[in-house]
C-alpha positions as CSV (number, residue, x, y, z in Angstrom):
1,X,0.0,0.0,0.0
2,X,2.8,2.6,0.9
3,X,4.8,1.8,-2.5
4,X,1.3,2.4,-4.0
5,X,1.2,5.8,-2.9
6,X,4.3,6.7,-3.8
7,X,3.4,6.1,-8.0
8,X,1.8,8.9,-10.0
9,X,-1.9,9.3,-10.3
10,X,-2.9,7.6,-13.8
11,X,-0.5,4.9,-12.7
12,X,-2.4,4.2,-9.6
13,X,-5.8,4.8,-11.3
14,X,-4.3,2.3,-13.6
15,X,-3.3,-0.6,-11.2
16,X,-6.8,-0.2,-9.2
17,X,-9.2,0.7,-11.3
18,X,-7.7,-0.5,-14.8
19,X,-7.6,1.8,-18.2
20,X,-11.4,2.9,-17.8
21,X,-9.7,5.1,-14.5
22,X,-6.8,6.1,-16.3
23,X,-8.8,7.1,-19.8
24,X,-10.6,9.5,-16.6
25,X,-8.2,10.8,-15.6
26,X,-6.6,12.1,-18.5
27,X,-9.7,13.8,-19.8
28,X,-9.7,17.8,-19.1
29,X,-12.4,19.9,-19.8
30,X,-12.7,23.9,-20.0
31,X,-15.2,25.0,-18.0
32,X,-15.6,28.6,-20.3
33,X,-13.6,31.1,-18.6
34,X,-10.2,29.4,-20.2
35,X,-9.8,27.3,-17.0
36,X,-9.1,23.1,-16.8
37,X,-11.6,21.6,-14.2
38,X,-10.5,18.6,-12.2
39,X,-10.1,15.5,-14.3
40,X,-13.1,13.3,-13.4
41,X,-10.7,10.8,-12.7
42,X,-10.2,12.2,-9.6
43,X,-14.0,11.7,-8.5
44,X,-13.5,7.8,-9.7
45,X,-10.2,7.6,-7.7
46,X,-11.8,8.3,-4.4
47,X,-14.7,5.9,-5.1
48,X,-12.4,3.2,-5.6
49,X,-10.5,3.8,-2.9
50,X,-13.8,3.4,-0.7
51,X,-14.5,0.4,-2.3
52,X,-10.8,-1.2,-1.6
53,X,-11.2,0.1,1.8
54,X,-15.4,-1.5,2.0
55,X,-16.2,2.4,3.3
56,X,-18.9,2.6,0.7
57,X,-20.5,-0.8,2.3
58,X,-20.3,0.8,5.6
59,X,-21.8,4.3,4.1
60,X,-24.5,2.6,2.4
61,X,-25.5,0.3,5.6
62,X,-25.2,3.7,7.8
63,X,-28.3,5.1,5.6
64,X,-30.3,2.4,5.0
65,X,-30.4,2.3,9.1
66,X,-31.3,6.0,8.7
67,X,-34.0,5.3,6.5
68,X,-35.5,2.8,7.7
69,X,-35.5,4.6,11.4
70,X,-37.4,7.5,9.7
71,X,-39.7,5.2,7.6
72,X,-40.7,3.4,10.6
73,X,-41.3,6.8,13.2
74,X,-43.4,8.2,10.2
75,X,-45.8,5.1,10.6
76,X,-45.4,5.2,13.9
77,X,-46.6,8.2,14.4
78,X,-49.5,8.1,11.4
79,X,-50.6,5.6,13.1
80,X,-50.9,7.7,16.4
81,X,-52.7,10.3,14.8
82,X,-55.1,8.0,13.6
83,X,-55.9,6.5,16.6
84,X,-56.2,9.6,18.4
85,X,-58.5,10.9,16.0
86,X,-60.7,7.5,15.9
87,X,-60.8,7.9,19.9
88,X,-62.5,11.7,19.5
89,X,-64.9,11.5,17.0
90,X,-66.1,7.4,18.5
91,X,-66.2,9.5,21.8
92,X,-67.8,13.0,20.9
93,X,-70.0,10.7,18.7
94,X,-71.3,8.9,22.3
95,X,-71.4,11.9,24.4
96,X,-73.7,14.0,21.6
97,X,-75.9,10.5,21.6
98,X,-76.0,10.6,25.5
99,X,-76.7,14.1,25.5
100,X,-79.5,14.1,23.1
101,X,-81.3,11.2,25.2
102,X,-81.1,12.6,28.4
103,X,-85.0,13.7,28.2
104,X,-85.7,10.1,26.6
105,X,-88.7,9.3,29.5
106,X,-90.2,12.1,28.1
107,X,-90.6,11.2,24.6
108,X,-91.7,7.6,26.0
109,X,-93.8,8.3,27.8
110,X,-95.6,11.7,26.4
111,X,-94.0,11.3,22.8
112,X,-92.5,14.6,22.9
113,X,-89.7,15.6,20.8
114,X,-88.2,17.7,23.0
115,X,-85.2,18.5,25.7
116,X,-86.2,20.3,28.3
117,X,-83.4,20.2,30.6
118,X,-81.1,21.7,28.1
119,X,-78.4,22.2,31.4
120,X,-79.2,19.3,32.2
121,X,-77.8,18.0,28.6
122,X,-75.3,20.0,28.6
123,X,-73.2,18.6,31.7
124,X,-74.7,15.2,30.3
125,X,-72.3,16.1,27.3
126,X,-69.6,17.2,29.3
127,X,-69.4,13.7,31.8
128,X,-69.1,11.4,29.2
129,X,-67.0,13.5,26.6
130,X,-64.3,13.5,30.0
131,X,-65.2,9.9,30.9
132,X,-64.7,8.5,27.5
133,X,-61.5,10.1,26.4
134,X,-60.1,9.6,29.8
135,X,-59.7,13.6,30.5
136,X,-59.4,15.3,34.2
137,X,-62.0,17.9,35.2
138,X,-59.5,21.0,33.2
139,X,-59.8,18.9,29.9
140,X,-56.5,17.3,30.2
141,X,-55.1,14.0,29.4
142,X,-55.0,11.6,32.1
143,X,-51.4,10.3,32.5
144,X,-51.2,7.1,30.1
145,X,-53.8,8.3,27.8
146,X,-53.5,8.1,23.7
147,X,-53.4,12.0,23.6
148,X,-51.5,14.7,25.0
149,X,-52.6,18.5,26.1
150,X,-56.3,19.5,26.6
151,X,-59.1,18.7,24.6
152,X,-61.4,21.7,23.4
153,X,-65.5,22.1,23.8
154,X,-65.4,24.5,20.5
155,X,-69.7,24.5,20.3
156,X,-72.6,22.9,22.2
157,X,-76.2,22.8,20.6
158,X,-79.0,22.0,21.4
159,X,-82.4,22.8,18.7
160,X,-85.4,21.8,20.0
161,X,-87.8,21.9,17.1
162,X,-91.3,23.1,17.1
163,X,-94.6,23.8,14.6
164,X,-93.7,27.6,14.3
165,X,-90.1,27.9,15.3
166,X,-86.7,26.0,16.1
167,X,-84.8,27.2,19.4
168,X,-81.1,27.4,19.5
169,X,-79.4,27.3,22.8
170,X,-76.0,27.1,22.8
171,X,-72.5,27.2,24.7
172,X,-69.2,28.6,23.2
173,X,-65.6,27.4,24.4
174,X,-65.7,29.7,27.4
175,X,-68.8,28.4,28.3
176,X,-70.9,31.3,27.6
177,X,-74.5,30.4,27.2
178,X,-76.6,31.9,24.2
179,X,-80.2,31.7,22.7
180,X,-81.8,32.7,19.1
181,X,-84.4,31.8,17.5
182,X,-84.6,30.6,13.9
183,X,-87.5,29.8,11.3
184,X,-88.8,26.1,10.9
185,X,-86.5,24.4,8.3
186,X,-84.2,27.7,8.7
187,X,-82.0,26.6,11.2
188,X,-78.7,24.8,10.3
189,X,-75.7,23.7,12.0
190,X,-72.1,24.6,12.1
191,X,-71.2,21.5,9.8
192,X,-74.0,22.8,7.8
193,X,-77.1,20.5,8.0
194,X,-80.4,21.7,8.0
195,X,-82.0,21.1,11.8
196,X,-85.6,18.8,10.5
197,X,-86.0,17.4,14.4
198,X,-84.6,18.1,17.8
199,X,-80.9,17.5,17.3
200,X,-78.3,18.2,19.7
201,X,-74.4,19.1,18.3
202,X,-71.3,19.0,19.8
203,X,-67.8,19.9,18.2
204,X,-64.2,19.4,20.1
205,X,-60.5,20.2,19.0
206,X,-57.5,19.2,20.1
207,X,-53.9,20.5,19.4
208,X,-51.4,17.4,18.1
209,X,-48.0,17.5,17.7
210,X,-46.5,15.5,14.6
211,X,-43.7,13.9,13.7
212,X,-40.7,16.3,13.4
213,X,-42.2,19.0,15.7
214,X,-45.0,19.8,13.4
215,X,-48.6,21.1,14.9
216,X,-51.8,21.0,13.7
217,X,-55.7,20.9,15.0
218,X,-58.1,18.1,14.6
219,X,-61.6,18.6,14.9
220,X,-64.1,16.5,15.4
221,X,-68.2,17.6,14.8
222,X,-71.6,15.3,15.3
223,X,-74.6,16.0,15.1
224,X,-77.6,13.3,16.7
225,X,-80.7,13.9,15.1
226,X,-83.4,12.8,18.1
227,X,-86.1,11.1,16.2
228,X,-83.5,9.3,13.6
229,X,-81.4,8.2,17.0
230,X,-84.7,7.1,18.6
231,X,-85.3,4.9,15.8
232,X,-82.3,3.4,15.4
233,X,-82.1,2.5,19.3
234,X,-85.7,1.1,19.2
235,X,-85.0,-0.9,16.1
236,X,-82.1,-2.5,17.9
237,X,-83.8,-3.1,21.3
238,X,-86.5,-4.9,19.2
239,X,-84.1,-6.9,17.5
C-alpha cells in the first residue's frame, strides 16, 4: 500500500481501477472562462478507494439504518394520529348521543320531541365526553392516555324543534350560554345540515404534535338527530 502511494496518479488509477480510470483521468475539460476543471478521474479515484477500503459498504448500511428509522417513526406516528382521531370523534359521537337522550322518558312516555333540561344536557355532554377520552375535570389527558394537552369544547347545541319555530341554545368554548331563535326548516348547524328534528351538536379540538415537531388541529363535529337516534335505538332493542 505505501509503494502504492508513492506512484503517480494515472498509474495508480491504472493498477486499481484499470484503463477505464486512467482514460478518466486524462480527460480535461474547459469550463468557459479558459480554466481546466479537475479530471473526473479524480471523482472515480476516491470511489475506488472506498471500495478497496469497503467504506462505501459501511456508508450505504449507515443510511439504509437511517432510512429505515425514519420510515418506521413516520408510521409510527401516522398511526398515532389516527388512533387519536378515531378515539375523539367514536367519543364525541357517544357523548352528543347521550346528550341528546337525556330527556328520553319524556318522549316515551308523552312522545314529545323535545329536551327540556337543556343544562341538564349539557353537563350530560360534558361527563361522558371526559369519561370516554379519559380527561381530568380542566380537559386534560390523564397520564397514560393516547393524547397529549387539553381537549377543546369548540360548540354545544342543542335545537329543539317546534310547529312555528326552532330554538337554538348554545354554549361557546368559554362556556358562555346563548339563545336565538330561527324559522322552521331555517336553522342549520355549524357543519352545515339543515336542523328537521330536535338535534343536539357538539364539536371538540384538540392540538397534536407531529412527527418532526410539526402542529396542527383536529376537529371533530356530530350531530344526533333525536327522532333518527330514537329509531335506530328502538329498532335495535327490538331486534
Amino acid at each position: 500500500m505505501i509503494s502504492m502511494f508513492r506512484e503517480p496518479p494515472q498509474r495508480r488509477i491504472e493498477n486499481m481501477c484499470g484503463k477505464f480510470g486512467a482514460r478518466l483521468m486524462k480527460s480535461e475539460k474547459d469550463d468557459g472562462r479558459g480554466e481546466k476543471r479537475a479530471p473526473r478521474g479524480m471523482v472515480f479515484l476516491n470511489i475506488c478507494q472506498c471500495m478497496e477500503q469497503g467504506n462505501i459498504v459501511m456508508l450505504w448500511g449507515f443510511y439504509c439504518v437511517i432510512f429505515l428509522f425514519f420510515i418506521t417513526a413516520v408510521c409510527m406516528e401516522t398511526k398515532r394520529v389516527k388512533a387519536l382521531k378515531n378515539l375523539m370523534e367514536n367519543s364525541l359521537s357517544a357523548s352528543v348521543l347521550a346528550a341528546s337522550l337525556y330527556d328520553r322518558d319524556l318522549l316515551m312516555d308523552e312522545k314529545r320531541v323535545e329536551i327540556t333540561d337543556i343544562s341538564g344536557s349539557y353537563d350530560v355532554f360534558k361527563k361522558c365526553l371526559k369519561k370516554n377520552m379519559d380527561l381530568f375535570e380542566d380537559y386534560s389527558f390523564k397520564e397514560g392516555a393516547l393524547g397529549e394537552g387539553k381537549v377543546t369544547v369548540e360548540c354545544f347545541t342543542v335545537y329543539n324543534v317546534y310547529e312555528d319555530r326552532v330554538l337554538c341554545t348554545s354554549w361557546d368554548k368559554t362556556g358562555k350560554m346563548a339563545q336565538r331563535v330561527c324559522e322552521p326548516m331555517k336553522a342549520y348547524s355549524p357543519d352545515g345540515k339543515r336542523i328537521e328534528n330536535t338535534s343536539v351538536y357538539g364539536e371538540i379540538s384538540l392540538n397534536v404534535t407531529l412527527f418532526g415537531g410539526e402542529k396542527t388541529v383536529a376537529v371533530s363535529k356530530r350531530l344526533a338527530d333525536l327522532v333518527c337516534e330514537e329509531s335506530e335505538i328502538d329498532k335495535d332493542e327490538g331486534d
